[in-house]
C-alpha positions in Angstrom: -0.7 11.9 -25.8 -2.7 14.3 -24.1 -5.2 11.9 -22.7 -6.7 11.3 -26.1 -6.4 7.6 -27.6 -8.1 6.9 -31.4 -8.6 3.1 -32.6 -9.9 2.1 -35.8 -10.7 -1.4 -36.5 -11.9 -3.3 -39.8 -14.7 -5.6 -39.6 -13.7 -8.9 -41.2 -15.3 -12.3 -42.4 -18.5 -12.1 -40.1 -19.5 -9.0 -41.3 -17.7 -6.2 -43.0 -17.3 -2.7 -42.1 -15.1 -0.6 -39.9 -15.2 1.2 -36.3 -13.6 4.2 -35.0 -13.4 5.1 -31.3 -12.0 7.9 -29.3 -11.0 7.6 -25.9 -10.4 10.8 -23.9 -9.4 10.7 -20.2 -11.9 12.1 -17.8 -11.9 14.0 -14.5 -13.3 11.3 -12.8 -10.3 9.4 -13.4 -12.0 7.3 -16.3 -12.4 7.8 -19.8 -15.3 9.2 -22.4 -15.7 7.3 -25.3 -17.1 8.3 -28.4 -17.5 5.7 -31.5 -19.0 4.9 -34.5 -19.4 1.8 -35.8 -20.8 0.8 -39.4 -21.4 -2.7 -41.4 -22.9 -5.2 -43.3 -24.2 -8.1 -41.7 -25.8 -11.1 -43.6 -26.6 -8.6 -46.3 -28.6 -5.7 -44.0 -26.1 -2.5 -43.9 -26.4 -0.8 -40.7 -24.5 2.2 -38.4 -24.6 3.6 -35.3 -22.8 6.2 -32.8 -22.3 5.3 -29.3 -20.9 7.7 -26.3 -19.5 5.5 -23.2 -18.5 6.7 -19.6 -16.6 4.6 -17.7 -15.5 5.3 -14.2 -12.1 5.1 -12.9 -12.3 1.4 -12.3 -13.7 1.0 -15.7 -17.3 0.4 -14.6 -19.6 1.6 -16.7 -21.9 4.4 -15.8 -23.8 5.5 -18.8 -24.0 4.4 -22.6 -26.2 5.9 -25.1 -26.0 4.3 -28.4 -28.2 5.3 -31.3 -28.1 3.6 -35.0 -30.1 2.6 -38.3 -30.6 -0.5 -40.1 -32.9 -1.8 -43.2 -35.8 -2.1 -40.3 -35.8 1.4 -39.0 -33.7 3.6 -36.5 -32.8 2.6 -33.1 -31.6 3.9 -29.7 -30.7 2.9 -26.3 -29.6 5.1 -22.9 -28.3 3.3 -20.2 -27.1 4.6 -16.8 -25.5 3.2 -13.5 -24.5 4.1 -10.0 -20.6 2.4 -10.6 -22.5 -0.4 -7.9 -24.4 -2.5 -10.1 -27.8 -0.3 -10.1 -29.0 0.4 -13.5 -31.6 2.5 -16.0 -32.7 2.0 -19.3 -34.1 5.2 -20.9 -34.7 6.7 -17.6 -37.0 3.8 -16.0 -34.7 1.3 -13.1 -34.0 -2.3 -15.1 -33.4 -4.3 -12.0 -32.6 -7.4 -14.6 -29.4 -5.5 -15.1 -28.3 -5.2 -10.9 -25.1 -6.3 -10.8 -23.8 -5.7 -13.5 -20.9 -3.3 -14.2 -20.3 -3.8 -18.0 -22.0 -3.0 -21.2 -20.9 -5.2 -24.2 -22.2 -4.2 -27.5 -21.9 -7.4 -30.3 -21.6 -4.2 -33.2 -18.5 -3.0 -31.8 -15.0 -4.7 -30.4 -14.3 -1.4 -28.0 -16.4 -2.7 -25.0 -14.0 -5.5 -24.3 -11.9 -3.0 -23.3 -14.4 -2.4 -20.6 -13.7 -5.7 -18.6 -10.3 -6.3 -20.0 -9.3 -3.0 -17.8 -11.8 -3.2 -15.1 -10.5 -6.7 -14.3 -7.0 -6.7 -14.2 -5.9 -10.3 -14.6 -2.3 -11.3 -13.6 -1.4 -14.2 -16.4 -3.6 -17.4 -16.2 -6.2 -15.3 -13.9 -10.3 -16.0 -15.0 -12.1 -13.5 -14.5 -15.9 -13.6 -14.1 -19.2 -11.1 -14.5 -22.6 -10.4 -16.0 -22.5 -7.9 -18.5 -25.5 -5.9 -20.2 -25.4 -7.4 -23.4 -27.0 -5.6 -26.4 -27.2 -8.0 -29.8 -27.1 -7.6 -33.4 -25.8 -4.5 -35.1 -29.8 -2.9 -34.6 -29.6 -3.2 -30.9 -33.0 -4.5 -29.9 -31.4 -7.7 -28.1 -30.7 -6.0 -24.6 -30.2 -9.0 -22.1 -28.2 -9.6 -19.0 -25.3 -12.4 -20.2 -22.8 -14.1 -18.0 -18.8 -13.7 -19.6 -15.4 -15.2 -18.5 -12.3 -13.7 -19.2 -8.8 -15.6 -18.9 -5.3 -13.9 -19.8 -3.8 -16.9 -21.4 -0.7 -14.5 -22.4 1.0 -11.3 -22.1 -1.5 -9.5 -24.7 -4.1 -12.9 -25.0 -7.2 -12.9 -23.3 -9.9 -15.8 -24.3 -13.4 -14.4 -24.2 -16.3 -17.1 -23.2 -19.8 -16.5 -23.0 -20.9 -18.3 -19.7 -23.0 -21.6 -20.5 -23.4 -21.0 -24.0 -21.3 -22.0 -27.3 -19.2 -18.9 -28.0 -15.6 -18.2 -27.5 -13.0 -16.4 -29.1 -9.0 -15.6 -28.4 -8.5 -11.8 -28.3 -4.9 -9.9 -28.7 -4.8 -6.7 -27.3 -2.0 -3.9 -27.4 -0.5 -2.4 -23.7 -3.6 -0.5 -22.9 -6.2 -3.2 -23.2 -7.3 -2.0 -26.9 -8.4 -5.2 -29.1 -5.8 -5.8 -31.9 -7.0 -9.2 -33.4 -10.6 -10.4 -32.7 -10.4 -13.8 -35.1 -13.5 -13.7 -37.0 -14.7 -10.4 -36.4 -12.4 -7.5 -36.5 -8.9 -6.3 -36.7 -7.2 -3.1 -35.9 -6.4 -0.8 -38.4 -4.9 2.4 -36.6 
């Protein structure tokens, strides 16, 4: 497949809309990922276009995401070293140290992040902070703990640390969500 991977996904019952990412293997050893990303949420139509690099290890080492909703336009770049040091539109966010994932609510793709990055045998957990930016206009940008268990072949449960959220995900061979109950579902 030349290094070159496209998923589409369809928003469902929590909002509707649809996603499309491309995935394109980098000389690094990681991936570039391009995406786009469009809804309606609670009545407020939004979109946006992200562009991920993730390292080898699937770390993440820059995001820039940019979008629009009812409230105006929005955009975040984010940067790290592949150790847990981070930027946010050029200026260090030390509340981000440690973390090695980004995890964007308006899109299912950056599962893939810590799906891949962590590697979990069968009934392995999997712990890590990730940099967590909310709703689909991305001005929630906050540091939240995450768990990941495989509790199957292509079933990994997905737990936000300490809070009330959790959700069974079923991804394909390569770590792509197929079935995200709730919110999406894959399409292509």
């Amino acid at each position: 497949m030349s290094g070159v991977r496209i998923a589409a996904w369809q928003h469902v019952e929590g909002r509707r809309g649809f996603e499309v990412a491309r995935l394109q293997a980098a000389e690094d050893g990681g991936y570039r990922i391009d995406g786009h990303s469009t809804g309606e949420d609670e009545g407020m139509g939004w979109g946006m276009h992200y562009a991920l690099h993730v390292d080898a290890s699937w770390a993440t080492r820059s995001l820039d995401a940019a979008g629009f909703a009812e409230d105006g336009p929005w955009s975040i770049s984010l940067a790290a070293d592949g150790a847990g040091a981070w930027t946010r539109d050029g200026v260090a966010a030390p509340e981000f140290d440690g973390c090695l994932d980004v995890d964007m609510v308006s899109t299912v793709l950056t599962n893939t992040l810590a799906v891949r990055r962590l590697g979990l045998e069968v009934e392995g957990s999997g712990t890590l902070d990730a940099v967590w930016i909310g709703t689909p206009a991305g001005r929630e940008v906050e540091r939240m703990p995450q768990r990941y268990t495989r509790v199957g072949i292509r079933g990994f449960r997905f737990e936000v640390v300490g809070g009330d959220f959790e959700a069974d995900l079923e991804i394909d061979e390569f770590g792509l969500v197929l079935i995200y109950p709730g919110l999406a579902q894959r399409v292509a």
